[in-house]
DOMIKE-822492 format. One record per residue: x, y, z of N, C-alpha, C in turn; residue in three letters. Coordinates in steps of 0.02 Angstrom, whole numbers, padded with zeros to 5 digits, always signed. Each point is the difference from the previous one (the first is absolute). Layout:
<atoms>
XYZXYZXYZala/...
</atoms>
This chain:
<atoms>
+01596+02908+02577+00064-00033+00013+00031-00021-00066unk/+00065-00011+00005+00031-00019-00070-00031-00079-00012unk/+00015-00038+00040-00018-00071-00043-00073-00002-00010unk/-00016-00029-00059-00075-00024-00064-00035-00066+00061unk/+00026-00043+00043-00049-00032+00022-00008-00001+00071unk/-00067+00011+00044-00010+00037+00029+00053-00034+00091unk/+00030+00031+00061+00052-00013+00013-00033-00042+00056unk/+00013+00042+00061-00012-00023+00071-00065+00020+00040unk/-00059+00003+00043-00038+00058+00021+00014-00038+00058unk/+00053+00028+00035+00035-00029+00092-00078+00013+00051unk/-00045-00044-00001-00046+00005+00045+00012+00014+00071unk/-00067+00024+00035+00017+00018+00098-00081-00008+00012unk/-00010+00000+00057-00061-00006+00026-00062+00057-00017unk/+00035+00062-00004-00043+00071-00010+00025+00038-00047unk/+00058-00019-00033+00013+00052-00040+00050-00030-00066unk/+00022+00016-00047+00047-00038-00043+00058+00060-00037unk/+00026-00011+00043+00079+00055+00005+00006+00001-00048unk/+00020-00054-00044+00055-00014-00062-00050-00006-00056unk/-00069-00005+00017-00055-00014-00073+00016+00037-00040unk/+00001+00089+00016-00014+00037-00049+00074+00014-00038unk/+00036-00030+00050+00084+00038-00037+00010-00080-00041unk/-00011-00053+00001+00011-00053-00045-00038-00024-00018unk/-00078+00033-00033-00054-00004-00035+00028+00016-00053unk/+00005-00021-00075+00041-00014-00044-00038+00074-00057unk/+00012+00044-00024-00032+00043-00057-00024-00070-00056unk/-00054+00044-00031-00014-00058-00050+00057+00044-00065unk/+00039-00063-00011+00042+00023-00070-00021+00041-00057unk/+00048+00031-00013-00021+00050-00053+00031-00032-00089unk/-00051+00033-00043+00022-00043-00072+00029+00070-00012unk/+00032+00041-00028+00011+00061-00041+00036-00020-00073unk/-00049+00030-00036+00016-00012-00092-00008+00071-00003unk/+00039+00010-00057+00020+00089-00028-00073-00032-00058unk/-00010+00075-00029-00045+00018-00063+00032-00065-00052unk/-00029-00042-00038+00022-00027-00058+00018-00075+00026unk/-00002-00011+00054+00039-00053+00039-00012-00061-00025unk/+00025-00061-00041-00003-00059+00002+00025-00054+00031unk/-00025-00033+00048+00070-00037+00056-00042-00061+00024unk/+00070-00054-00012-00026-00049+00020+00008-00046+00055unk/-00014-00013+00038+00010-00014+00084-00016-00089+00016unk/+00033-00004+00057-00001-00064+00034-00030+00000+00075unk/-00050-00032+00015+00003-00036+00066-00001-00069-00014unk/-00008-00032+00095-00013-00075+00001-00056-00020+00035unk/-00032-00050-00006-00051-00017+00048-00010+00021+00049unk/+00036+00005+00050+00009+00013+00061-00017+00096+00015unk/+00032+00020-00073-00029+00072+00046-00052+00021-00009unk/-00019+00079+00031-00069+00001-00014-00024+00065-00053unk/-00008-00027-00035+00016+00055-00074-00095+00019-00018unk/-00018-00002+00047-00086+00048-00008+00017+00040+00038unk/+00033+00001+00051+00012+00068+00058+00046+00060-00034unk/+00039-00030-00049+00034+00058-00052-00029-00002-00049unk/-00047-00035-00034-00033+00012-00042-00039+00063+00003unk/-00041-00019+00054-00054+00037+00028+00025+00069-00002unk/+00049+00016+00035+00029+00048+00025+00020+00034-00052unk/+00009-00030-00056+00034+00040-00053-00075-00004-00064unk/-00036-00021+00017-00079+00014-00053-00031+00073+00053unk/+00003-00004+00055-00041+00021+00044+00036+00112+00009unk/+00062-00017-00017+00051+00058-00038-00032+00027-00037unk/-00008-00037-00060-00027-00002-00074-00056+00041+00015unk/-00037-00034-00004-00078+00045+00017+00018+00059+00023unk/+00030+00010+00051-00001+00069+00059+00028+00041-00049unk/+00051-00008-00049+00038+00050-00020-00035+00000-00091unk/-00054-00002-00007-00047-00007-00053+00020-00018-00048unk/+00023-00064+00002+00015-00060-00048-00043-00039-00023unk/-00002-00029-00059-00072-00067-00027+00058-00065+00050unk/-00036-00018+00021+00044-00071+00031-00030-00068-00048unk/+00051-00037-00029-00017-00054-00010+00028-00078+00023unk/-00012-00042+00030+00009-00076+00033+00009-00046-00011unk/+00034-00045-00049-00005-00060-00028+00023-00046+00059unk/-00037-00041+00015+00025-00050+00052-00003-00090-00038unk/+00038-00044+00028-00018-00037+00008-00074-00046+00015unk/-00010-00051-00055-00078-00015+00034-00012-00012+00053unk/+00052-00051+00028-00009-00030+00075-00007+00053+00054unk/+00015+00068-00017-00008+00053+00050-00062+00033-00025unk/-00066-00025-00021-00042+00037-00025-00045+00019+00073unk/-00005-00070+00046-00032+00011+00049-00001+00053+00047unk/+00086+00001-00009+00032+00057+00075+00000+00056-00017unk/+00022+00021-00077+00010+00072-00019-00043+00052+00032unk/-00066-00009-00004-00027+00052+00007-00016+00014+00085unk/+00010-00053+00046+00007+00006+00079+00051+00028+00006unk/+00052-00029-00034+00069+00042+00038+00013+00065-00020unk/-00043+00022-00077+00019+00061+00004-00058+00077+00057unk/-00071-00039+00002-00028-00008+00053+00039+00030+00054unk/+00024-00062+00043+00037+00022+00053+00060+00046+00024unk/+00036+00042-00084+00067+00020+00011-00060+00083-00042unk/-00050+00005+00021-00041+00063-00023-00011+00049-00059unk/-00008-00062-00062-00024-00004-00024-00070+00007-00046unk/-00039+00025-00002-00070+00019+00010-00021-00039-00076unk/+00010-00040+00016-00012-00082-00087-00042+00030-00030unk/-00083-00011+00014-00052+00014-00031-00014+00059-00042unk/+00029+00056+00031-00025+00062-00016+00063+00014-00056unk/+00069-00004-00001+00066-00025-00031-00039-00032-00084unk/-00022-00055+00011-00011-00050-00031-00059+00057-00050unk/-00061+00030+00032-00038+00021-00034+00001+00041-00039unk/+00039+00079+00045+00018+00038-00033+00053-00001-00075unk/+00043-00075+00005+00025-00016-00067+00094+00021+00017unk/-00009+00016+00083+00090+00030+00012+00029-00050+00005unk/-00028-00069+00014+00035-00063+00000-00029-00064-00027unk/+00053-00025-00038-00030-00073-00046+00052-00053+00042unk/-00059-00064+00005+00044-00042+00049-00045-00044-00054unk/+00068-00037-00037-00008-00076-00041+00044-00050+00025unk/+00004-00065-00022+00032-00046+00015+00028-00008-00059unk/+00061-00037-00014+00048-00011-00036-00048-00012-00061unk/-00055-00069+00020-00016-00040-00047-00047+00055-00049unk/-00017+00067+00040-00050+00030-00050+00038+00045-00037unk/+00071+00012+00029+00006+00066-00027+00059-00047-00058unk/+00002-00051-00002+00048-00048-00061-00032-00067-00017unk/-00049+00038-00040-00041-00058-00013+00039-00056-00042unk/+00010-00072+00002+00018-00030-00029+00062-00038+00002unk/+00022+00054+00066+00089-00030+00037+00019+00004-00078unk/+00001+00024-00017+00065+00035-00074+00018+00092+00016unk/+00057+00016+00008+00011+00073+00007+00014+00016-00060unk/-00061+00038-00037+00012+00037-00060+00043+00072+00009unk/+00031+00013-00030+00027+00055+00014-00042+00069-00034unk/-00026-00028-00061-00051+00054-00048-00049+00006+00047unk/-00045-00050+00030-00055-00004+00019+00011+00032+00092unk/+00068+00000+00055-00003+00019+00053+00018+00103-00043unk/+00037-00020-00049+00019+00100+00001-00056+00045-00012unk/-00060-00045-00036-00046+00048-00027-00057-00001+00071unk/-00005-00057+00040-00018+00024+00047+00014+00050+00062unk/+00039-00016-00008+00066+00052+00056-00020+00078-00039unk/+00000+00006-00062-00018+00074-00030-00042+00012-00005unk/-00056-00035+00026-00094-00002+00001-00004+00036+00081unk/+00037-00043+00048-00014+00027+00057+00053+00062+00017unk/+00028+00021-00030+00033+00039-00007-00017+00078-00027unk/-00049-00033-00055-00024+00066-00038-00062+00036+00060unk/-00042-00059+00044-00039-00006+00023-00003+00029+00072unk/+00069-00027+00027+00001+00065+00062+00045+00063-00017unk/+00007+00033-00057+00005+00046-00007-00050+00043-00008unk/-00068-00042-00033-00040+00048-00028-00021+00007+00068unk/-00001-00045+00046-00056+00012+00059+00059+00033+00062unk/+00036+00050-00025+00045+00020+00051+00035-00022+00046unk/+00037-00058-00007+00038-00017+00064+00075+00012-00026unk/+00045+00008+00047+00056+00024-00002+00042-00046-00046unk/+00007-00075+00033+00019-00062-00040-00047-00042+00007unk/+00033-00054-00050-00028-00063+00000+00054-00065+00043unk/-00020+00005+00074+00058-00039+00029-00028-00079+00008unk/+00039-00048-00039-00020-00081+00003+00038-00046+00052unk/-00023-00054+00022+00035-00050+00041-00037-00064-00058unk/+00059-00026-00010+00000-00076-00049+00034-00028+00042unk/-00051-00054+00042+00021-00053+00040+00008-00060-00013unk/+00038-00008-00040+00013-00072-00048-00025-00086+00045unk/+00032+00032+00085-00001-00082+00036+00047-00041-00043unk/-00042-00055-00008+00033-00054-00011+00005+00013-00101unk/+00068+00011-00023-00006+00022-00068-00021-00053-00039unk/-00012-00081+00034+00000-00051-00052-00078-00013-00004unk/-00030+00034+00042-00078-00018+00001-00041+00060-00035unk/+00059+00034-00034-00059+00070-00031+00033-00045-00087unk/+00072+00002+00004+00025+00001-00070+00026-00073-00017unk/-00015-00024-00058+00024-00078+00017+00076+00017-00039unk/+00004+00025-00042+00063+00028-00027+00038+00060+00032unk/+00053-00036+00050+00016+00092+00016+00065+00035-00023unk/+00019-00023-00047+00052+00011-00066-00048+00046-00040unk/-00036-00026-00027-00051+00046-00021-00038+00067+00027unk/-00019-00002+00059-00005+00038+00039+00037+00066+00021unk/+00084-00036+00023+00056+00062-00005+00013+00050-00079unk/-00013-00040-00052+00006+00007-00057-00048+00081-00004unk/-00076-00039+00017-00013+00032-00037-00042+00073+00050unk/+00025-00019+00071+00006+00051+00058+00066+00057-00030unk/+00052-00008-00024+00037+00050-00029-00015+00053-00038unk/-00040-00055-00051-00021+00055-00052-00051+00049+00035unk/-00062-00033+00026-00041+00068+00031+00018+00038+00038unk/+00051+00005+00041+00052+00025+00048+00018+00064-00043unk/+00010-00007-00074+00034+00025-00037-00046+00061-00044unk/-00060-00030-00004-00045+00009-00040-00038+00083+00043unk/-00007-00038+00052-00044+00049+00053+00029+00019+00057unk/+00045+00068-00030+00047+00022+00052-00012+00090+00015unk/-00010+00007+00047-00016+00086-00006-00022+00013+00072unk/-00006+00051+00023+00012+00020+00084-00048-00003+00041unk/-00077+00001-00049-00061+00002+00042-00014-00076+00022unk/+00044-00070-00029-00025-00052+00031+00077-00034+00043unk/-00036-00039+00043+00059+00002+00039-00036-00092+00036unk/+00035-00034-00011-00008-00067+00011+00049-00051+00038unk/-00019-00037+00026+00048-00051+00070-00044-00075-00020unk/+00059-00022-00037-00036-00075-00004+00056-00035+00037unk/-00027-00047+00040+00018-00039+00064-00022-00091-00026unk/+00070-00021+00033-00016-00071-00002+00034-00057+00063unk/-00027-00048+00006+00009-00052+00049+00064-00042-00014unk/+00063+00057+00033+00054-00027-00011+00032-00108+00004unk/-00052-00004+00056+00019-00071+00023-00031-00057-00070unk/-00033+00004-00049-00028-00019-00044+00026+00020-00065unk/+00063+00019-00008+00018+00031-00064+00080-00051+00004unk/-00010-00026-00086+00079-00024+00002+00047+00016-00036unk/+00045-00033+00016+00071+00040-00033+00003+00022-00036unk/-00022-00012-00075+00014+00047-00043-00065+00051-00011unk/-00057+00007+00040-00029+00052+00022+00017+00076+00030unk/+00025-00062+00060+00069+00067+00061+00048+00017-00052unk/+00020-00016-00048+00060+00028-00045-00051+00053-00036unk/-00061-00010-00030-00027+00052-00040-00017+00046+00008unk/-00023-00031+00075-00026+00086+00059+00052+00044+00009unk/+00071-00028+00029+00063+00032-00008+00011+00050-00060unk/-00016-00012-00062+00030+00045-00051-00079+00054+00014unk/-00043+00013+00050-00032+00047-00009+00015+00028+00062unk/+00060-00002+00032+00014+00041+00070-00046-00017+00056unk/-00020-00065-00005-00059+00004+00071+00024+00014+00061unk/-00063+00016+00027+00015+00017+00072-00026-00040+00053unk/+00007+00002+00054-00036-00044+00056-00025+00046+00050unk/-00061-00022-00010-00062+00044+00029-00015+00042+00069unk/+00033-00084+00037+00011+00029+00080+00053+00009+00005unk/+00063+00008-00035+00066+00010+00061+00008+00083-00033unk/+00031+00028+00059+00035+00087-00040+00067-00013-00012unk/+00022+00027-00032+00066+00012-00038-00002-00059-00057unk/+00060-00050-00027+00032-00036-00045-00033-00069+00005unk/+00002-00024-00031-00029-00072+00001+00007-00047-00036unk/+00030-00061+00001+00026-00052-00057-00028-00075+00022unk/-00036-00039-00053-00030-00048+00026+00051-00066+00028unk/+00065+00034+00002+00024-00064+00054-00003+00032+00053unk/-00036+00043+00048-00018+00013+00064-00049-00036+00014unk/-00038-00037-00039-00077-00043+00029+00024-00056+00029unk/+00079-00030-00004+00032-00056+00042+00059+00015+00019unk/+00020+00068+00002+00077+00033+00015+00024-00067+00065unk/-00022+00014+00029+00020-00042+00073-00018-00071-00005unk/-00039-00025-00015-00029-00079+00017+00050-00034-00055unk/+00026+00038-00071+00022-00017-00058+00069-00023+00044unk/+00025+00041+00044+00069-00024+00039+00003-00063+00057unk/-00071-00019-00004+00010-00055+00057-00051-00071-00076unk/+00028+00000-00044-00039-00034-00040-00063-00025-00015unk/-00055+00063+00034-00072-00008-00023-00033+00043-00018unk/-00048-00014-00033-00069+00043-00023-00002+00053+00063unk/-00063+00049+00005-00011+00036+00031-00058-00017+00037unk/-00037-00038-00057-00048-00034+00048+00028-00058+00048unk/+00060-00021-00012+00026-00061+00050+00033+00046+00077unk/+00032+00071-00021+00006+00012+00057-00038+00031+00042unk/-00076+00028-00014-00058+00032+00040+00005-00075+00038unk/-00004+00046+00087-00050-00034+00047+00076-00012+00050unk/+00041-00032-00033+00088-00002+00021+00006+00057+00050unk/+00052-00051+00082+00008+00065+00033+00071-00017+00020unk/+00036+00036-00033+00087-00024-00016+00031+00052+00070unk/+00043-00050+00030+00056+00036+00012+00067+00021-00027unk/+00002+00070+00001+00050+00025-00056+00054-00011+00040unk/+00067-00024+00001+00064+00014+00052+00041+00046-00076unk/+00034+00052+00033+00056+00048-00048+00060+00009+00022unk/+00057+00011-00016+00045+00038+00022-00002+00060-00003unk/+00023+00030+00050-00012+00074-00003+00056+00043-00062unk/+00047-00044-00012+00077+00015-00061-00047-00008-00046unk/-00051-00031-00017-00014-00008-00073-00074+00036-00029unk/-00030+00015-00060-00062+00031-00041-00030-00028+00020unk/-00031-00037+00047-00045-00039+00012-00084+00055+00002unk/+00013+00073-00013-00033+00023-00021-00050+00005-00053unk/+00042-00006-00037-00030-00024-00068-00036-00044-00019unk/-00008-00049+00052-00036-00067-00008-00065+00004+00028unk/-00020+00039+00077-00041+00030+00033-00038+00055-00042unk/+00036+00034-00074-00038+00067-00036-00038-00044-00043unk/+00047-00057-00014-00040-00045-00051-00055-00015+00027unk/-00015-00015+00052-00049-00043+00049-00067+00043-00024unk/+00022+00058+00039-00036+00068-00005-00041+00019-00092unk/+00044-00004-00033-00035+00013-00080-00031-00064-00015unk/+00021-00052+00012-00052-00049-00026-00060+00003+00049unk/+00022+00022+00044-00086-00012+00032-00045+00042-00027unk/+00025+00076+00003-00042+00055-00034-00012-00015-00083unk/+00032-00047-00015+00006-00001-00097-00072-00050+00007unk/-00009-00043+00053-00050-00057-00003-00057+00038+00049unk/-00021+00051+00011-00048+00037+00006-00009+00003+00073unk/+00057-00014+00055+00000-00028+00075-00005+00077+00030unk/-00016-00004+00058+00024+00044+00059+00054-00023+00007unk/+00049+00055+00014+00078+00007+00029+00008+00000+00070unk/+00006-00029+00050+00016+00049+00060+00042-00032+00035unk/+00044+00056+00029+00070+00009+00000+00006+00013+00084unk/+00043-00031+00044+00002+00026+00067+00081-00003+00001unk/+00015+00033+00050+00078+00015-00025+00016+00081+00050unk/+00064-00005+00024+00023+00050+00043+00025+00046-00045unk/-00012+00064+00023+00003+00077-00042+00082-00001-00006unk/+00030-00007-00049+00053+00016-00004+00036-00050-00030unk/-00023-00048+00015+00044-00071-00032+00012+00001-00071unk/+00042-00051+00002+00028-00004-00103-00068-00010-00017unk/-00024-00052-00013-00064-00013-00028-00043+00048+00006unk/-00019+00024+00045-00058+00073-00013+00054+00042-00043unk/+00054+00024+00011+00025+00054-00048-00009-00014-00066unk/+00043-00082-00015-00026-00008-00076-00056-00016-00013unk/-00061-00031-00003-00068+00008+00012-00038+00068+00002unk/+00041+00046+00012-00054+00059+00004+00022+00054-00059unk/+00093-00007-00047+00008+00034-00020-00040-00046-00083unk/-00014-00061-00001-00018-00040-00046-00091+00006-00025unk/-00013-00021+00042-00114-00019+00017-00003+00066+00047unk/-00057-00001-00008-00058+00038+00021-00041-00030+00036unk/+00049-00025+00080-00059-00043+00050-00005+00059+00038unk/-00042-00024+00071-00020+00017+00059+00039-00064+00040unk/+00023+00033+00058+00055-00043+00041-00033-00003+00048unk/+00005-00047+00037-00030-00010+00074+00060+00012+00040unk/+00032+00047+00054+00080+00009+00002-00001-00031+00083unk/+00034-00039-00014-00006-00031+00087+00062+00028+00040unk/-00020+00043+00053+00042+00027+00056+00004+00008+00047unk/+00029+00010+00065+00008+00010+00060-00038+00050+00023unk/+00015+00074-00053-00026+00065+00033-00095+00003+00005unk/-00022-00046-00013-00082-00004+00010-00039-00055+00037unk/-00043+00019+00032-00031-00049+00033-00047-00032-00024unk/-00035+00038-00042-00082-00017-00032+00015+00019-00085unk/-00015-00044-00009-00025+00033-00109+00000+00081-00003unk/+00048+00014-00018+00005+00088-00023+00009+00003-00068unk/-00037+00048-00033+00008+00049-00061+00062+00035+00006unk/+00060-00048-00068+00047+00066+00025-00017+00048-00033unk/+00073+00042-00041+00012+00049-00018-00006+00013-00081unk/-00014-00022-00015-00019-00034-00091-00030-00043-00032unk/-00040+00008-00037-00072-00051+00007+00020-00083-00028unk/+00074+00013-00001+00003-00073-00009+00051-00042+00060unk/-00036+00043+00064+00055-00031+00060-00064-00008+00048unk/-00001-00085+00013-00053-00013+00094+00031-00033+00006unk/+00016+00025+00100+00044-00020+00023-00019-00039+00052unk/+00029-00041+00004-00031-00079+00055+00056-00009+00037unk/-00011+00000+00075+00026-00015+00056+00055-00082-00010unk/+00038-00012+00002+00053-00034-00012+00003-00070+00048unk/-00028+00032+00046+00035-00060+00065-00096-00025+00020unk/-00037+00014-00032-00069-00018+00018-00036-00040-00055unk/+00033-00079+00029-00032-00048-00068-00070+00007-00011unk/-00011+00004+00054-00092+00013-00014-00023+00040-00035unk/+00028+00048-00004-00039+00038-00061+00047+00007-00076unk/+00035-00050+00007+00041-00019-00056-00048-00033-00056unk/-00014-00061+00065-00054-00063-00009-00068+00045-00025unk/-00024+00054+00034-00055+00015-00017+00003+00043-00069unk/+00057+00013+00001+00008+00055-00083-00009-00077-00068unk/+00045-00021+00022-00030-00062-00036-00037-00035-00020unk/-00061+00001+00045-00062-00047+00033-00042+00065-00066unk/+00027+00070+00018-00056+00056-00036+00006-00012-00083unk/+00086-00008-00035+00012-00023-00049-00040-00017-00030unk/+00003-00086+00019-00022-00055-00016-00108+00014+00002unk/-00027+00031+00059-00058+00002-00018-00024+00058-00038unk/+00036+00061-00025-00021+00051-00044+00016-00020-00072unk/+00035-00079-00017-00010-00010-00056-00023-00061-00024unk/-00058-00024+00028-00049-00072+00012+00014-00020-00096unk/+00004+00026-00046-00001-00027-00045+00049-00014-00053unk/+00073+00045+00001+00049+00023-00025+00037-00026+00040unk/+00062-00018-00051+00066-00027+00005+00049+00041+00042unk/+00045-00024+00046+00032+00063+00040+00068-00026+00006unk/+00042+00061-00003+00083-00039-00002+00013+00055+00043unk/+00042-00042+00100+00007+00057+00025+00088-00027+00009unk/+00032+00074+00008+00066-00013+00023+00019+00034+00073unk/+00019-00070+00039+00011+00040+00066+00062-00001+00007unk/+00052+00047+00025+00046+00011-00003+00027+00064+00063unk/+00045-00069+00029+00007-00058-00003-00008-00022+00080unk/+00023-00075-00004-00004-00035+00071+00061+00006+00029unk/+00050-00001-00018+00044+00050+00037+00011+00034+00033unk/-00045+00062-00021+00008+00061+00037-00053-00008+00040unk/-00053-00062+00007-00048+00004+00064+00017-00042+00052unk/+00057-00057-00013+00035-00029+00052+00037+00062+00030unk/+00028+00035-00021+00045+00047+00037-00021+00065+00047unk/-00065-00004-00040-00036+00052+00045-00050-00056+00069unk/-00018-00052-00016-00040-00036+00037+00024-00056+00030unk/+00055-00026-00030+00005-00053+00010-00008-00074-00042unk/+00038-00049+00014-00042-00072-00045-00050-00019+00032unk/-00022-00018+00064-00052-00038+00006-00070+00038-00027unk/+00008+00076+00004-00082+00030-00006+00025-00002-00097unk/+00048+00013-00008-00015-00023-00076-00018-00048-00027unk/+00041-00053+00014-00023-00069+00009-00091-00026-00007unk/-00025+00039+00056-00066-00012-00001-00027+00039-00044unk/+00025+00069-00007-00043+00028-00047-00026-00007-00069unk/+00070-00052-00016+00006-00031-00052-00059-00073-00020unk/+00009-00022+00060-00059-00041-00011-00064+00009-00006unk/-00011+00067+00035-00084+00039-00009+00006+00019-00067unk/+00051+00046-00031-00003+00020-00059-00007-00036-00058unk/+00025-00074-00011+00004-00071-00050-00081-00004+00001unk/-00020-00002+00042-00051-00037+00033-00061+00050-00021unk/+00016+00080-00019-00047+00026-00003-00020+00030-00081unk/+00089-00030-00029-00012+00008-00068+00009-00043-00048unk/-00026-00059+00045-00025-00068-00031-00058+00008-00061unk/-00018+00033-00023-00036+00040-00053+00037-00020-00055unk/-00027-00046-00061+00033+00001-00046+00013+00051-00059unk/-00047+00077+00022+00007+00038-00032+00073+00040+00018unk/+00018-00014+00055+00046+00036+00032+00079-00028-00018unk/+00028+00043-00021+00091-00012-00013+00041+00051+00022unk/+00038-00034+00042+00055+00055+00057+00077-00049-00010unk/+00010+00064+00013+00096-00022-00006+00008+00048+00088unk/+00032-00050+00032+00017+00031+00071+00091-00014-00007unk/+00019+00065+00008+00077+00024+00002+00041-00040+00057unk/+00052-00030-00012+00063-00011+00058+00046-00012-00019unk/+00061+00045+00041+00060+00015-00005+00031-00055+00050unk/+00020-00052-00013+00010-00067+00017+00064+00007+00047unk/+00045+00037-00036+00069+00013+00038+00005+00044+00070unk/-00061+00028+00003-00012+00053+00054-00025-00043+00057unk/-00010-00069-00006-00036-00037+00057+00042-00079+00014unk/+00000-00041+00058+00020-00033+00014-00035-00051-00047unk/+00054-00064-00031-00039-00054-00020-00056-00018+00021unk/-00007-00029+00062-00071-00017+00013-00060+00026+00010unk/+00008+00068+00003-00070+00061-00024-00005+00001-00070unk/+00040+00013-00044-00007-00035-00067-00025-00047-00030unk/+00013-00068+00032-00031-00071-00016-00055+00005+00043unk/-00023+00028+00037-00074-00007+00017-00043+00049-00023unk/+00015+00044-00048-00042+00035-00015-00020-00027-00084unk/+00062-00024-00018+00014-00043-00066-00072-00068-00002unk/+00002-00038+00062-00053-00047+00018-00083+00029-00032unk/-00012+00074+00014-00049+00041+00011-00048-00033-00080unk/+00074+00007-00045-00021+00021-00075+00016-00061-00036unk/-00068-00025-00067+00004-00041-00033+00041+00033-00036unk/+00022+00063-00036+00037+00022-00040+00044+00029+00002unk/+00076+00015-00003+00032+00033+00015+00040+00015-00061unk/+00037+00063-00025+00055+00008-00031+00048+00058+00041unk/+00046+00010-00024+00073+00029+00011+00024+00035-00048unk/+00034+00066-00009+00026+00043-00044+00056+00027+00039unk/+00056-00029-00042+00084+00025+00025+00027+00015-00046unk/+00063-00021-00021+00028+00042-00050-00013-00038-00071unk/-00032-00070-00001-00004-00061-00067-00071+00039+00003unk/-00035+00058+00026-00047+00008-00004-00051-00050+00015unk/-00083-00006-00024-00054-00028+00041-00001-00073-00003unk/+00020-00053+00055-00012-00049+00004-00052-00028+00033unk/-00030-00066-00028-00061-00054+00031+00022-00020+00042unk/-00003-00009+00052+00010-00039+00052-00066-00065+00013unk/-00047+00051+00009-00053-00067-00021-00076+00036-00009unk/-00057-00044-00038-00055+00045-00019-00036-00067+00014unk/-00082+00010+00022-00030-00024-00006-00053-00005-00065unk/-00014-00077-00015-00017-00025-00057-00055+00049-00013unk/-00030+00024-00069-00064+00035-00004-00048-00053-00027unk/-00059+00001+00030-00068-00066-00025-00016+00030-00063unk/
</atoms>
């Protein structure tokens, strides 16, 4: 599937329709011959499952693999690569893979630049002699302030070896813990073109609060938040919902998106990201596979298995952060009615009372009588509005 964290698996009693079509591919790294590149995740995602995936490449396609991790990940490294099939021991013996920790492979938390190039041309000279195609590295920096106490120094003198040891047979991805790096860090990484690890296409680090930055908080203040969005249908209120969407994926979340096939929001949403839509409609009775692997289609007028697509959400991601957008309540009063919305609404609050969980639920305010409005308004500690002054607070609940 296109999105990096893993989506929905719509459970049933005997069988799981939707497991295999929204069982997520494990992400792919692709570096050309010579490759130097330097990448971002955040806490939240899960960067051994692309790690893995991209050491586990390496090997197959007769590469020397080498690992620098973080210390604090000394415990897990070798389970998780273990579990994503891996064969550690025999890897490890034969000499096709070196797995160090920061602290061994930079002794001293000083980055020499003489002292990393001539190693880099040691292991270099070394899986040539012993035939492997390249020498492909992962430098997992983590947290950059606990390897380097100077990291002025560090960028400094990361340039020069950059510079020093450049040629097609080595090919290297050093990665760091975007949420732990400061400003004039993020400015230094910038002049080396970084990239961000999990999202595909473009990426700029004001997407890690694109959206929460418009209702005046952190990103950590708006996880867990379950806002009602009201829009006019005259105005971009699109744009505010894409934002929603990139900061969640920029902060390492599952995306998931429910929303009728055809609407503004799925059109712009689909010509933008690379989700999987949950498409809610009339023409189905039961969870169908549509017609393109990024269309399941859910029965419209059957809260229950609205509730239960939800209920599957929320338990296929027991440990990860989740930002879902349902869209909208509108169009399920009109197909159902207010009172079964009404309630559904209260099962649904109620079921993504999860503070990992952050949803924006859609309504077109003008399409409904005042007082279906103000009682659905009651529902939500949070609400904003997007018209033509663009995104307004209406009101948010305090974060502890």
């Amino acid at each position: 599937m296109h999105n990096f964290f893993g989506f929905i698996a719509y459970l049933f009693k005997d069988t799981t329709i939707l497991e295999t079509l929204c069982e997520e591919a494990i992400p792919r790294i692709s570096l050309g011959e010579g490759a130097h590149v330097m990448a971002l995740y955040t806490p939240k995602a899960d960067k051994f499952r692309v790690f893995s995936a991209y050491i586990h490449e390496g090997l197959m396609d007769g590469d020397k693999v080498a690992y620098i991790f973080p210390d604090p990940d000394a415990e897990v490294v070798k389970r998780v690569l273990r579990e994503h099939e891996v064969d550690v021991e025999n890897y490890v013996k034969n000499g096709s893979l070196i797995l160090l920790s920061t602290s061994e492979w930079y002794r001293g938390g000083v980055y020499d630049s003489d002292v990393v190039s001539r190693n880099l041309l040691k292991e270099i000279e070394n899986a040539k002699e012993a035939g492997y195609k390249h020498l492909r590295m992962i430098v997992d920096y983590g947290d950059l302030h606990q390897v380097f106490k100077d990291t002025k120094q560090f960028f400094d003198e990361l340039r020069k070896a950059t510079e020093r040891v450049v040629q097609p047979y080595l090919i290297i991805l050093r990665t760091f813990n975007v949420k732990v790096l400061r400003e004039e860090e993020i400015q230094w990484l910038k002049e080396y073109g970084v990239r961000n690890l999990f999202i595909s296409g473009s990426f700029s680090f004001e997407m890690l609060d694109a959206f929460s930055r418009r209702l005046g908080l952190r990103h950590d203040e708006l996880v867990g938040k379950k806002i009602l969005f009201e829009f006019d249908t005259a105005s971009n209120y699109e744009t505010a919902v894409e934002d929603f969407v990139f900061e969640g994926r920029s902060n390492g979340e599952s995306v998931v998106t429910f929303t009728r096939r055809g609407s503004g929001l799925h059109s712009d949403l689909a010509k933008r990201t690379a989700l999987t839509f949950l498409h809610l409609t009339a023409q189905v009775s039961v969870p169908t596979i549509g017609t393109s692997e990024d269309q399941i289609l859910l029965p419209a007028n059957d809260t229950s298995l609205l509730l239960d697509a939800l209920n599957n959400v929320v338990k296929t991601q027991p440990h990860s952060n989740i930002s879902i957008i349902f869209d909208s309540l509108s169009d399920l009063i009109l197909s159902i009615g207010f009172e079964k919305t009404y309630k559904f609404m209260r099962y649904a609050l109620d079921m993504l009372s999860s503070s990992r969980v952050t949803a924006l639920f859609l309504l077109n305010p003008n399409a409904h009588d005042p007082k279906v409005t103000s009682s659905l308004r009651n529902l939500f500690s949070n609400q904003v509005t997007y018209g033509k002054d663009g995104l307004q607070v209406i009101k948010l609940q305090k974060t502890s």
